[in-house]
Structure formats: structure tokens, C-alpha cells
N, C-alpha and C positions, 0 to 999 in steps of 0.2 A: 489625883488632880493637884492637891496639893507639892507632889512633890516634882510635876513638871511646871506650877509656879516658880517655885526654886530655882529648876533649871532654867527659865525662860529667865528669872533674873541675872543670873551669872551671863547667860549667853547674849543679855542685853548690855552687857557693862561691856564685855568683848568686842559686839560686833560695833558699840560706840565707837568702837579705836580703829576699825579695819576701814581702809580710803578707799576711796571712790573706785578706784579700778579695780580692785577684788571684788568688791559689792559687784556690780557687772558682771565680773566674768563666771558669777555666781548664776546670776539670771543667764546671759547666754546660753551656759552649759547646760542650765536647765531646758533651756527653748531645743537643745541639741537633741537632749535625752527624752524629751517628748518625742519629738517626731522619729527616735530610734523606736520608741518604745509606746508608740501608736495604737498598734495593735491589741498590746495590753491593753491600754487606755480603753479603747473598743469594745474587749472581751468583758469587762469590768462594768464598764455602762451596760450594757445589752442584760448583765445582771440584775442591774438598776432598773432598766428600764421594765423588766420581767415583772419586777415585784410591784412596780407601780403601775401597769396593767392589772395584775391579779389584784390589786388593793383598789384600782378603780381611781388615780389618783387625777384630778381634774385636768381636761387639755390644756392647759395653759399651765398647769405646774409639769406634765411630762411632757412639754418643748421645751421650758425653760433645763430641765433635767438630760434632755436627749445631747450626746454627742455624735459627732461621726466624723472625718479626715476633716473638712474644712473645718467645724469647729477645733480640732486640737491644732491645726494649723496656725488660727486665728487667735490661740491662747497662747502659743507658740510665739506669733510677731509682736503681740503684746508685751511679753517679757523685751525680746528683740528690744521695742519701741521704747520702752521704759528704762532700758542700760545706757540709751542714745541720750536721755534727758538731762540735761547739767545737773552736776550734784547740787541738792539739797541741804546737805550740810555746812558749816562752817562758813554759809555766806553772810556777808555785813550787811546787815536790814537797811540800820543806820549805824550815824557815828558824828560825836559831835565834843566840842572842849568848850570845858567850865572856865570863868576868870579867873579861877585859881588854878589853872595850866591841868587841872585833870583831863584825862582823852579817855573818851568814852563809848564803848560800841555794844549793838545790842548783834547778837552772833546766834543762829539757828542751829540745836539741837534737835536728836530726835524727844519723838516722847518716852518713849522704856519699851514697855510690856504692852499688846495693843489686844484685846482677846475678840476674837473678832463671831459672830453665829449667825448662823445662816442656814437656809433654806434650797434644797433643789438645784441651785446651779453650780454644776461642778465648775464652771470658770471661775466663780468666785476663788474658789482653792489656790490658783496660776494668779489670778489677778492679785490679790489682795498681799498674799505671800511677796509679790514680787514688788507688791509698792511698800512691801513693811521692812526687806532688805535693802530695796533701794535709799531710803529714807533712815536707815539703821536702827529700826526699830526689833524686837524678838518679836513672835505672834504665836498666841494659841488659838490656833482653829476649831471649831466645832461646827461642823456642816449637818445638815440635814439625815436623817435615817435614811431617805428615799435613795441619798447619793454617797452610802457611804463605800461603797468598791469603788466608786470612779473618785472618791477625794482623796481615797489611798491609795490609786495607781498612781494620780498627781504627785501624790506626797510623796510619792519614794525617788520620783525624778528630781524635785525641790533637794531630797536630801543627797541626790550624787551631784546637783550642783554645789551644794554648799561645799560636799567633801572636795572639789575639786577647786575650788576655790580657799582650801585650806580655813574655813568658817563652821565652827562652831553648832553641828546640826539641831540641837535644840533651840535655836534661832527659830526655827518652823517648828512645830510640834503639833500634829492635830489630837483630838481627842479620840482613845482608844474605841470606843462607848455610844450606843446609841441611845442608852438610859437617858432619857428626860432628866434626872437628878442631877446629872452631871453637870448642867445647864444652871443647874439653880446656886449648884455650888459655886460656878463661876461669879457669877451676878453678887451671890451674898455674904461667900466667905474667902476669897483670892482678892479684898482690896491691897493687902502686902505685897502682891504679885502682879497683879493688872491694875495699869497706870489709866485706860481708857476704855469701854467697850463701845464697838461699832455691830448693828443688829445689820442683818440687809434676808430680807424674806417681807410674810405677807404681816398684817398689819395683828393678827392675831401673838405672832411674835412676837411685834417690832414694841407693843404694848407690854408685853411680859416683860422684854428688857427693859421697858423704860421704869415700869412700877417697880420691879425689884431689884434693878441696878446697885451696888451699892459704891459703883464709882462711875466718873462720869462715861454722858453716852454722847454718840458721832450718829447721827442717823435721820431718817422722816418716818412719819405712819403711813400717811399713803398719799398717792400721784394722781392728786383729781386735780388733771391738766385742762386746760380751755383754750379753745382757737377761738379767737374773736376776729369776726369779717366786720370790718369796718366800711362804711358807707364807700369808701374811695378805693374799695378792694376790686385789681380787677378779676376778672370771673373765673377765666382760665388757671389761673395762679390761684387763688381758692382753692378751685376744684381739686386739684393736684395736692396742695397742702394737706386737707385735709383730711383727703383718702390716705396721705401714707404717716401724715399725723395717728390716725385710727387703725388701719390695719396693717401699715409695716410688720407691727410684731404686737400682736396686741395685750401682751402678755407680760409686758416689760412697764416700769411704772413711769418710763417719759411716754408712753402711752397717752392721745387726746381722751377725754372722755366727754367732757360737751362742748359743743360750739355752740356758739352766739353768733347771730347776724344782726345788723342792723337792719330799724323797721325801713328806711330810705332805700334799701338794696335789696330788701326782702325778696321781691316781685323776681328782679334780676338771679339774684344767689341760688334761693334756695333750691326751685325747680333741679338745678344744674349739681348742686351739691348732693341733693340726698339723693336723686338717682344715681349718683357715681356710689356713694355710697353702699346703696343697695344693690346694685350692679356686680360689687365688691363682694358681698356677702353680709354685707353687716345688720343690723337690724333697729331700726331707727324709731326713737322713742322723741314725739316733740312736744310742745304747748299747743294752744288751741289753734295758733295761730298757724303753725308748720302742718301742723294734723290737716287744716281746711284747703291749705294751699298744693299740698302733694300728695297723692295717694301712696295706701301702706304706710302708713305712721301712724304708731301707737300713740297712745294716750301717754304722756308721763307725768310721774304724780311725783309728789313734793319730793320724797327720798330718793330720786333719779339725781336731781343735782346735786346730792350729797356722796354719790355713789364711785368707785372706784371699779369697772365692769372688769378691766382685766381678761379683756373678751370683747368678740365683736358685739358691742352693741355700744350705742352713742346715744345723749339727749341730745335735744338743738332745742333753742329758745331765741325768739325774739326780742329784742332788747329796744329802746327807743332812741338811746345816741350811744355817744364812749362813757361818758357818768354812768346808766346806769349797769354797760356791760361793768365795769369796772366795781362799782356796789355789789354786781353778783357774784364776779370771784372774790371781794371781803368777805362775801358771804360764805358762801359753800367751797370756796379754794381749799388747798392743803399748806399750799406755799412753795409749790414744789416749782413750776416750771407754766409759762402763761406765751402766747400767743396773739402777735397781731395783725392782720394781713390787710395793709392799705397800701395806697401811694400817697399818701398824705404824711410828711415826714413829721411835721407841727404835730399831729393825731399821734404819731408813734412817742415822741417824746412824751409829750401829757400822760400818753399810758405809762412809760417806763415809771416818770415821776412817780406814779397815783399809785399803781400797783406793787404788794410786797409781797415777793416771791424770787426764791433764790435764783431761779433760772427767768431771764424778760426776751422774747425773740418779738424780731419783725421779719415779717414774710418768710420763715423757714418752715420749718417741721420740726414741733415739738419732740421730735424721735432722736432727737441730733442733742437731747438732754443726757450726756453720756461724755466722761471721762476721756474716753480716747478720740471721741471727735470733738475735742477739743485741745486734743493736741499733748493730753498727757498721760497717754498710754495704755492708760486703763486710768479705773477707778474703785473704788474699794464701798461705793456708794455714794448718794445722793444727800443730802445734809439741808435739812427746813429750818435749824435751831440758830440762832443769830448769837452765840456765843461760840470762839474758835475756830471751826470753820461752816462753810455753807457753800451750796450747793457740788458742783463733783468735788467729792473727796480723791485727791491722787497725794503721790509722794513728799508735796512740798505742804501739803492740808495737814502731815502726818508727824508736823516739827514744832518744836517749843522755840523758845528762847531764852540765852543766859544773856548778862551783862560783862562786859571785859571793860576793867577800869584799870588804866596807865597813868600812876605819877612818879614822881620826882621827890620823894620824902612829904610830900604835903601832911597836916595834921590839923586835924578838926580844933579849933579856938570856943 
């Protein structure tokens, strides 16, 4: 471990210097060598997938674990999408001149060393790599046990793009190792080596790396998302939000996990919502209020709105305006990503104001809380922490900044 710290330093001082169109044609090549080498890819999960059948490992960790052609496709265009993005580096934030003729500009570097751990999905492996080249960062990866043949069929493609892009392949480096220790040594004795750790897995994790980090972290604990139907929500548009809010993918942490209705729209809403809902498959857990109004709705009890299901299953609570929905995501939120479905624009604003949380939507699908539908290609995780960056982590979240000062002989008096 230690001594691919080292290397990831030297390969970070390197790929500092290499411009924007080698970085690219690194990813490319990469996107190339995925879909030559598919197959592999295939062979290698299906490994994966073997072991976490016989280990019993939960449906929602082997979907998020599973590949097949369209996923490596998709991790494939990712890269693609992400060599398309203006470079990151060496742009002028600002720039401005003192009365005594100094010229001044603040100019984006990478950060160094990024060590990045993770859980279950091998796209993180294509994603994360690719925003930590594109951004001129080195990265040490450490994936998951469950996914560790399909992080290294990845890895090997990462490393014939690099070679082909004349770059430095310890720039990407995953971790040999499934040992658990190896994880600890990261966290508490590679602060000479890793400049930043980003966690992206379940919350049992995401807590490990936060408590024994010994440099900083890029990350959230967990994605207890809210749709709030607001009185002036209309019904159809609900309905739709909030099924593909909840079971798009329910496994993924811009995942809804409760919605709120207001008591003015109740009557209207909810009939309409929790049947689609249950329709759906999901399995609906409400207050007394949704419990008496629709049939099949469970009781839900205090720890339900604390809860991150990660799975089909939803609380709903009735709420009496936008104050008090808004009180209850202070309350039980994570900070990740919030919901609000009216046609009342005045309503939307007051929420954006009121609520704090990285991700604010009006009338969309909490599921659209993701990096590349947002136009940056990917993203290497979700960020709740209001220092550096927040919300989707992509390639320009993954840069510092120096200062470049231009005089003329001036001299401090």
C-alpha cells in the first residue's frame, strides 16, 4: 500500500503536466477497450455475481453489482461524455489588479492523490478513474470484495488507455487486496500520499471512512430523499414523479424514500399516488392519516422517516402546509437531494430558500440526482458536506486552486 502511495505521487506530479488532449485520448481509448473487451468484462462479473448469490448478498446490492452489454456500454459513453467536457484545469476562476499594478488570478489545479472506496458497483471503477484523469488527478481505488474480477477487468482497460495515451499507468492503481486492513491503512496511515478520500457505498462504510479518515473526506452517509406534493400539485404529474422518484431504481441513493402530501390535497393525491405506487410493487408504509384514507398501508412508526429503505418500500405522511413539510425534512433529511411538485412557482421558491440540501428539484424525479444527468458525465458521488464541494461530485468538484501573481518589480514598504 504504501508503496503504490509513492507511485500514485510521482504519477500525480506527471499527469499535472500532461494537457487536455492526451487526458482524453486516454479515456477514449479506454471507452474503446471496454467494448473490445466486453466479454471479459462479462466473464468476470458473472464471477462476481456467482459469489454474491452463494453469500446471499442483498437485491439491491447485486443490481447495483450486476453488469451486462448495455451497462459496459453506458460506462463506455461515460468516459466518451466526460473527454467531451472542457478542460478543468488551468482555467481563470478570477482575476483582478491591486493599486500597486500587481495582476492577480486564482487558476484551478488538480487536487494530487484522490483514494477513492467503494462498494458493489463496478462503474464506479470507469466513472471515478475517468473523472480523476480527466481533472489530472492520480487515484487509488479500492472497490468492494463482491466486485473485485469486474474492477479488474475495468482496470486493465484504464491501464491500455493510459498506455496509449503515453500516461503514466500508476495514475489509476486499484487495490491488489480484499483484506479489510488495507482499507484501514488507507484511511490512517497514506496521509503523505492521499491528498483527499471520497467513500461511495452503504452508510455502514461511508461512517467508517468518516471516523477514521485521517485526511479529508468528499462524500454523504445516506439519501433519505422526500417528494413533497404541494397543495397546487397537479395529480397526474404527482403520480408519475413519484413512482419513478421510488422505483426507477430503488437501490440507488437519489432514491425517494418518503413523501409528504399536503393536508389541502390529501383527499385529491393520495388515493392516486399510493395505488400507483402499490401497483408498482412497492410497499407503503403511512401515518394514521394515509393508513385511514387508502387501503394496504402499513402503520409507520417513528424510525420509518429516519430510514434509507434502499428498496421498494416508501413512508408517506401528511403534512399541514409547506412549513411544516419543510420542518420535517430539517428534521429527518440527510441533506442529499429534496423534492417539490406544485404549479405554484412562489411555493417552489420559499422551499428552495427554506431547505438545505445539496440537490432542490421542482417537479422532476429525485432520480435525475446523478452526475451525468447533469451534464457532467459522470460522477464519482454525491457530497452533503458544505465544505469544497457538494452535491454531484464530477471532474471540475475534483480541482483546487493556486494563485498567479504578475508584477513589475513592486516591493512591499
Amino acid at each position: 500500500m504504501d508503496a503504490m502511495g509513492v507511485a500514485a505521487r510521482r504519477a500525480a506530479r506527471s499527469l499535472a503536466m500532461v494537457d487536455g488532449e492526451r487526458r482524453d485520448r486516454a479515456l477514449r481509448m479506454t471507452a474503446t477497450c471496454m467494448r473490445e473487451q466486453c466479454s471479459d468484462i462479462l466473464a468476470a462479473n458473472a464471477v462476481d455475481m456467482s459469489a454474491a448469490t452463494a453469500s446471499d448478498l442483498s437485491p439491491s446490492m447485486r443490481d447495483r453489482l450486476m453488469l451486462d452489454a448495455d451497462r459496459v456500454e453506458s460506462m463506455a459513453s461515460s468516459l466518451e461524455a466526460i473527454a467531451e467536457l472542457r478542460d478543468p484545469l488551468g482555467r481563470v476562476l478570477s482575476e483582478w489588479q491591486r493599486p500597486n499594478g500587481l495582476q492577480i488570478q486564482r487558476v484551478t489545479v488538480p487536487l494530487g492523490v484522490i483514494g477513492i472506496i467503494y462498494e458493489s458497483r463496478p462503474n464506479v471503477t470507469s466513472d471515478a478513474a475517468g473523472l480523476c484523469i480527466k481533472s489530472g488527478n492520480a487515484v487509488i481505488l479500492r472497490g468492494g470484495s463482491e466486485s473485485f474480477h469486474s474492477n479488474h477487468a475495468i482496470h486493465a482497460c484504464l491501464k491500455t488507455g493510459l498506455e496509449a495515451a503515453a500516461i503514466d499507468i500508476d495514475a489509476v492503481q486499484i487495490v491488489p487486496t480484499t483484506d479489510r486492513a488495507a482499507v484501514g491503512h488507507m484511511l490512517s496511515s497514506m496521509g503523505d500520499s492521499i491528498d483527499v478520500v471520497v467513500p461511495r457505498g452503504g452508510k455502514d462504510l461511508i461512517r467508517r471512512v468518516k471516523d477514521e479518515a485521517r485526511v479529508p473526506v468528499i462524500g454523504h452517509l445516506e439519501g433519505i430523499c422526500h417528494v413533497y406534493l404541494h397543495e397546487a400539485a397537479d395529480t397526474e404529474m404527482a403520480r408519475q414523479i413519484v413512482v419513478n422518484a421510488k422505483m426507477r431504481r430503488t437501490g440507488v441513493c437519489g432514491a425517494a424514500e418518503t413523501i409528504l402530501v399536503d393536508r389541502g390535497a390529501a383527499q385529491r393525491l393520495l388515493p392516486v399516488v399510493v395505488t400507483a405506487l402499490q401497483d408498482a410493487g412497492c410497499e407503503v408504509r403511512g401515518d394514521e392519516t394515509v393508513a385511514s384514507m387508502v387501503a394496504g398501508v402499513a402503520g409507520a412508526e417513528e424510525r420509518d422517516w429516519a430510514t434509507e429503505y434502499l428498496d421498494a418500500i416508501v413512508s408517506i405522511r401528511v403534512v399541514a402546509d409547506i412549513e411544516a413539510a419543510i420542518g420535517h425534512i430539517g428534521q429527518y433529511g440527510s441533506g442529499h437531494t429534496e423534492c417539490i411538485v406544485t404549479g405554484d412557482d412562489a411555493a417552489a421558491e420559499h422551499f428552495f430558500r427554506n431547505v438545505d440540501s445539496a440537490i432542490l428539484m421542482q417537479n422532476a424525479s429525485t432520480q435525475f440526482a446523478d452526475g451525468g444527468e447533469f451534464g457532467m458525465g459522470a460522477e464519482i458521488g454525491i457530497a452533503t458536506g458544505r465544505i469544497h464541494a457538494r452535491g454531484p461530485v464530477g471532474a471540475e468538484q475534483l480541482t483546487s486552486y493556486k494563485y498567479i501573481v504578475r508584477g513589475s518589480g513592486q516591493v512591499r514598504p
